[in-house]
N, C-alpha and C positions, 0 to 999 in steps of 0.2 A: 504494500500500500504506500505510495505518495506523501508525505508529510507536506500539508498544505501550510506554508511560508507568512509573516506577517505581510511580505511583498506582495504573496499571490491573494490573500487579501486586501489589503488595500487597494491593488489594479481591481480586482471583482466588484469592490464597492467605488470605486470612482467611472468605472466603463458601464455600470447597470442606469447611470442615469442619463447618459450621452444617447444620441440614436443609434438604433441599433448598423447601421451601416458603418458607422466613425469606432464599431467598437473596436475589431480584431486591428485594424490601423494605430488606432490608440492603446491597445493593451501590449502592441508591439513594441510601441515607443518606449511607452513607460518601463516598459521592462527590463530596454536597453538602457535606456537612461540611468536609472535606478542599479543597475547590475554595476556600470562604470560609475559611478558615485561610492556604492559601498567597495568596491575596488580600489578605487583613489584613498578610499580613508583608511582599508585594512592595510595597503603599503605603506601609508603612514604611521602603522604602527596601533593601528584601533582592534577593540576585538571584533572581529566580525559581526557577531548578533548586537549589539550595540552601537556598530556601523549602519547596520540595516537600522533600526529604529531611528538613528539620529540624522540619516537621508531619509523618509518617510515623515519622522515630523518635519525637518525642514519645508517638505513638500507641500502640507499643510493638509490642510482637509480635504477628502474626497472627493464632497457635491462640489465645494469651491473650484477645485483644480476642473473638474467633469464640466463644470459651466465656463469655465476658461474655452477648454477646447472646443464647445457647445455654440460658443458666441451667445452667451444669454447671461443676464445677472444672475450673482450668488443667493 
């Protein structure tokens, strides 16, 4: 079984309220994004699972980010 990620959560809850066409485009991004972020911070010397938390909050909230890509207020 999969151990489902806090990443792979927070992409699921910010791509569920975009249209469904923008979502695999966008859960793409974010994932790449998100993947070289907590990268850059673990070769800085970060622990990993606390690299991933502290890209994710940076990121902000979900609906917010999902209304970004959306073109529609938060």
């Amino acid at each position: 079984m999969t151990e489902v990620t806090l990443t792979d959560r927070y992409i699921d809850a910010t791509v569920r309220s975009v249209p469904e066409r923008q979502r695999a485009a966008l859960s793409a991004e974010l994932r790449s994004s998100i993947a070289d972020q907590i990268e850059a911070r673990v070769e800085g010397g970060a622990d990993p699972a606390e690299a991933e938390r502290a890209v994710l909050t940076a990121l902000g909230a979900p609906d917010r980010l999902a209304a970004e890509y959306a073109d529609r207020p938060a």
